[in-house]
C-alpha positions in Angstrom: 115.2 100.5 -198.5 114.2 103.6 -196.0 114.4 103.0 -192.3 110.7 102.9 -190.8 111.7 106.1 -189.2 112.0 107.7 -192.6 108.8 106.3 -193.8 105.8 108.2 -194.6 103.2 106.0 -195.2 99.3 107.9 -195.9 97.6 105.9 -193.1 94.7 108.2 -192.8 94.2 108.4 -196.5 93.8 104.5 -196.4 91.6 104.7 -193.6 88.3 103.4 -195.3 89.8 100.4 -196.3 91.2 99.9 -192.6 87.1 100.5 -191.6 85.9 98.0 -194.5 88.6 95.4 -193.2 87.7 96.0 -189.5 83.8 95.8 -190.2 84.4 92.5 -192.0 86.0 90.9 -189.2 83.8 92.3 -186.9 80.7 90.9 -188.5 82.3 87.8 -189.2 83.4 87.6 -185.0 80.0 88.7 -184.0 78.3 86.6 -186.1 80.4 83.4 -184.8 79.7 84.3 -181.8 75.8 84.6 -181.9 75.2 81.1 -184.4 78.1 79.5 -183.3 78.9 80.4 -179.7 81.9 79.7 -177.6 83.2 76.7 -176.4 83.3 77.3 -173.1 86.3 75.4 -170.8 85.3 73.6 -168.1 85.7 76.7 -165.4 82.6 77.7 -166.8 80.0 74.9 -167.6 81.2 72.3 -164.7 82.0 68.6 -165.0 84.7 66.8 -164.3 88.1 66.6 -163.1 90.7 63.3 -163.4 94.7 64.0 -162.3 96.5 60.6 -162.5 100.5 60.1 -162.0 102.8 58.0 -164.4 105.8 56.4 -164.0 106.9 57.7 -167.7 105.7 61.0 -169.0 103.2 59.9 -171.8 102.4 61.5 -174.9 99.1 63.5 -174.4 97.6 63.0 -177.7 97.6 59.2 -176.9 95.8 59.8 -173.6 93.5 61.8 -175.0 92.7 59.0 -177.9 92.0 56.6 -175.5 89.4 58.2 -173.9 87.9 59.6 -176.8 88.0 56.0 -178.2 86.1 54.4 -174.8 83.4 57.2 -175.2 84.4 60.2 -173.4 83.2 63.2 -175.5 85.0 66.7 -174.9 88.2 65.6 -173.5 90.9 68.0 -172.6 94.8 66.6 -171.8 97.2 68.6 -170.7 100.5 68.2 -168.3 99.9 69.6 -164.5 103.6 70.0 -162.8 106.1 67.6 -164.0 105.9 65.6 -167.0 104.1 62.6 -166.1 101.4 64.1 -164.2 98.6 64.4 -166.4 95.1 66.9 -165.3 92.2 65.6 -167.6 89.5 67.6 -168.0 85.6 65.7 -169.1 82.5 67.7 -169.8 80.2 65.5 -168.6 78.1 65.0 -164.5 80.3 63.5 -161.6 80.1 60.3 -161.5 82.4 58.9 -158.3 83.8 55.8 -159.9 84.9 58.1 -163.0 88.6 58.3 -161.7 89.0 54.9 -161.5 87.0 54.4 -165.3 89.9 56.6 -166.6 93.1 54.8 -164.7 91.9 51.7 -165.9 91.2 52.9 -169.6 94.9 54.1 -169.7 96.3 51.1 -168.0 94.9 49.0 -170.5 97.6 50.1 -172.8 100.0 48.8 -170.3 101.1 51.9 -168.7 101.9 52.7 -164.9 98.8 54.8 -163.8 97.7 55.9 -160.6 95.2 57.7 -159.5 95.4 61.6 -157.9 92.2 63.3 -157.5 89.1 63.1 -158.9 86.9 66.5 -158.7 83.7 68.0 -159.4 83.4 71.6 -160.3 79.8 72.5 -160.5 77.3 74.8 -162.9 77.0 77.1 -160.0 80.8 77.8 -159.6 81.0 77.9 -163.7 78.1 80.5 -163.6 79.8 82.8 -160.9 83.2 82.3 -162.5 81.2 83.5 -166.3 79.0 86.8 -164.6 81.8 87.8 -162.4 84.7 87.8 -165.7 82.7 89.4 -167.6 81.8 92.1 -165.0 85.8 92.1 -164.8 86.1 93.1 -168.1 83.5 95.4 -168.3 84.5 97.5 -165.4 88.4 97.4 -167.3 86.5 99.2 -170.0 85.1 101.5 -167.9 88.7 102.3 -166.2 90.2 102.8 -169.5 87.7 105.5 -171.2 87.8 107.6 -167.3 91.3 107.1 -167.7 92.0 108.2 -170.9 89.2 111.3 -170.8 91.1 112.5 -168.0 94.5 112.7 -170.0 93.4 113.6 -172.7 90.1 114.8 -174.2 86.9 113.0 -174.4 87.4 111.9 -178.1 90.6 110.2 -177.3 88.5 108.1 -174.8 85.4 107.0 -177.1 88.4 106.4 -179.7 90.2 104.8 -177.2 87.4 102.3 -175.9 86.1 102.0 -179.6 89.4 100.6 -180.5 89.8 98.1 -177.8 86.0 96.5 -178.3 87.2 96.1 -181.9 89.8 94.2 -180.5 88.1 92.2 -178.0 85.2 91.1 -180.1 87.9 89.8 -182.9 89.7 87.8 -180.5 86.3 86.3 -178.7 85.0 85.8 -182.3 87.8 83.7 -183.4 87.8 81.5 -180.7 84.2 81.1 -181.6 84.9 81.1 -185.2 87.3 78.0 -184.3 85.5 76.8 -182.0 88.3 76.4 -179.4 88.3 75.7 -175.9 87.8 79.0 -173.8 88.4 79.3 -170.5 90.0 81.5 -168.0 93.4 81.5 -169.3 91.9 82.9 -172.5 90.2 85.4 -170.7 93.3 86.8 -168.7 94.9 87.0 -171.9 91.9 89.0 -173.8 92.7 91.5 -170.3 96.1 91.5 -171.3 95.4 92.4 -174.6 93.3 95.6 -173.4 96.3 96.3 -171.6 98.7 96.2 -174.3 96.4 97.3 -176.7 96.0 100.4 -174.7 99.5 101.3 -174.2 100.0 101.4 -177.9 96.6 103.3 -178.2 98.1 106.1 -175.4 101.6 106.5 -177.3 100.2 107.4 -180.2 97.7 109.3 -178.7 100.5 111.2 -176.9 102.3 111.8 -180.0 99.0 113.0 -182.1 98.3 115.7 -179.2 102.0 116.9 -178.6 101.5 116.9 -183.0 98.4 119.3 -182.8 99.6 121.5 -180.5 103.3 122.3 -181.9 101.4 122.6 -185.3 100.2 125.2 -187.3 98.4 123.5 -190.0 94.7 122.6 -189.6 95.1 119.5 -191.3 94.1 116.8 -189.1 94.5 113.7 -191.4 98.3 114.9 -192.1 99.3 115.6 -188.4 97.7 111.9 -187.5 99.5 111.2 -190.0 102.9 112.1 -189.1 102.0 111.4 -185.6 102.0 107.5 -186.9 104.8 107.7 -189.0 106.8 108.8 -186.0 105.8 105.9 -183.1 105.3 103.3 -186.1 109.3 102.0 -185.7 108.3 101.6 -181.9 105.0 100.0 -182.5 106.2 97.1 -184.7 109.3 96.5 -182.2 107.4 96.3 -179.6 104.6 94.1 -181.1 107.1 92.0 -182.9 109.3 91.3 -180.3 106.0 89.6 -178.0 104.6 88.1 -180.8 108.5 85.9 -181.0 108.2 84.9 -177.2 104.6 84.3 -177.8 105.2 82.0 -180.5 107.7 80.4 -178.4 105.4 80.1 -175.8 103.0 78.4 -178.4 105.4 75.8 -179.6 107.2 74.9 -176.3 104.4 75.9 -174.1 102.1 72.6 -174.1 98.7 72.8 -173.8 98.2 74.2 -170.7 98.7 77.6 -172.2 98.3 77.0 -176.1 94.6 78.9 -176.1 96.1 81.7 -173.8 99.5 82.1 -176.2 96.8 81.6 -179.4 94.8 84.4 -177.9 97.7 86.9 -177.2 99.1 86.2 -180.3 95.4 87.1 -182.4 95.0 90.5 -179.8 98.3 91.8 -180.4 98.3 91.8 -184.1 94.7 92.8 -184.1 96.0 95.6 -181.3 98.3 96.7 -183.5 96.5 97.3 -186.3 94.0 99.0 -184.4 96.4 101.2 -182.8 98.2 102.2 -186.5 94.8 102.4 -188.3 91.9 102.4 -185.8 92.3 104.4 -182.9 93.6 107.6 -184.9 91.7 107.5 -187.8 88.7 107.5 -185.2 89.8 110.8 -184.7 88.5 112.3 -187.7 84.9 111.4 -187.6 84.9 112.4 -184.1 85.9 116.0 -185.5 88.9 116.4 -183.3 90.2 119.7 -183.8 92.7 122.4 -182.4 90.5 124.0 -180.1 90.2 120.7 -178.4 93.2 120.9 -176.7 94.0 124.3 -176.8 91.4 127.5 -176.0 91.2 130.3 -178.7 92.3 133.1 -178.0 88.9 134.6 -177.7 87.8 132.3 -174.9 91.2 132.6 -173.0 90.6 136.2 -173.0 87.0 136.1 -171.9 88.7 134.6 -169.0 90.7 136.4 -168.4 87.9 139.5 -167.9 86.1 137.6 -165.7 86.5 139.0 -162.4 
């Protein structure tokens, strides 16, 4: 079996099956998102707030049982600090005897429970938290295709910002698709994933525009190719090595970062797909050429006339 670096695998010639796969999961995400929607966490919709203390770290999905079980509708369990400290999260308007209704529900299976904190975080914060993420990630957009016009050519930055929508919309979608819990450790990972995204997008951006310029074919498809070929060993290292910890992070984790590991996990293999497939075979319906990135010799000349 050849070493990946000895590989030379026709991307660009499988490129409209890359574009039929991508358009099926994006209609697929989009549409989850529209019928379906999200399920948003309770740092955007508001409700409620219960920490309580026991003497022996329970077993969440037990806690979470007996609430569900004395009526409580949307519950979300997860350890907060140490073991036995428990944050539970309800869905549903303040009520001020609510942290006591839950410490009694969990004594009642004869454990040691006492009571932290019981909080109210309102509509009003969840709206500010919603407008002002998504103007986060919208100006991170923004940054990106400046960025990337500036280092390289305005086609590399609509590919560029094409690539990373596809992956955004895929991740939101599945989460919608699944209908699990988002909130904001779901979208700090969705930035990551722009991030990481990106930097794969760049290196084989990098190595398609050092490809075009050392060149002397006009053969686009073939240099993207080989451009591909050449960071593809790098790519899957990179990618495979975070999805490991990630999966580690998943297992081992708990549930305080399951949907943010879950999320990193869907962005990075979607990220790297978009960054083998997506990004440069962009490219070619774009009609990047030669003269792109370097001036003909007729133009340099003219310039050189101009006084």
């Amino acid at each position: 079996m050849k070493p990946l670096s000895q590989l030379h695998i026709d991307f660009m010639g499988r490129r409209k099956l890359a574009f039929i796969a991508s358009a099926l999961m994006l209609v697929i995400s989009i549409g989850a998102v529209l019928f379906m929607q999200l399920n948003l966490g309770l740092d955007f919709t508001g409700g409620t707030l219960v920490e309580v203390r026991y003497d022996v770290a329970p077993s969440l999905d037990t806690v979470r049982q007996l609430l569900e079980g004395s009526g409580f509708q949307d519950v979300s369990v997860q350890t907060f600090g140490a073991s036995n400290e428990i944050l539970i999260r309800l869905q549903q308007a303040f009520d001020s005897d609510v942290g006591n209704q839950v410490t009694n529900i969990l004594r009642a299976d004869g454990d040691a429970v006492n009571l932290v904190r019981a909080e109210f975080v309102g509509a009003q914060v969840g709206d500010q938290l919603r407008d002002q993420s998504g103007l986060g990630l919208l100006v991170a957009l923004g940054v990106v295709m400046v960025y990337v016009a500036f280092r390289f050519q305005y086609k590399f930055a609509i590919g560029a910002l094409l690539a990373l929508l596809h992956d955004v919309v895929i991740v939101v979608g599945v989460f919608a698709l699944f209908q699990l819990d988002f909130d904001l450790t779901v979208l700090a990972a969705i930035l990551a994933v722009i991030g990481y995204s990106l930097n794969d997008t760049i290196v084989v951006y990098d190595r398609i525009r050092e490809n075009i310029r050392m060149s002397r074919i006009d053969d686009m498809a073939q240099i993207f190719n080989e451009a591909i070929n050449a960071t593809l060993s790098r790519t899957l290292a990179t990618s495979g090595t975070t999805m490991l910890v990630l999966l580690a992070l998943l297992v081992l984790g708990g549930d305080m970062i399951q949907n943010f590991a879950i999320a990193l996990l869907i962005g990075i293999g979607v990220g790297t797909f978009s960054s083998i497939y997506i990004s440069g075979a962009l490219l070619i319906p774009l009609k990047l050429s030669r003269e792109d990135l370097i001036p003909t010799k007729k133009a340099h000349d003219e310039e050189e006339e101009l006084p």
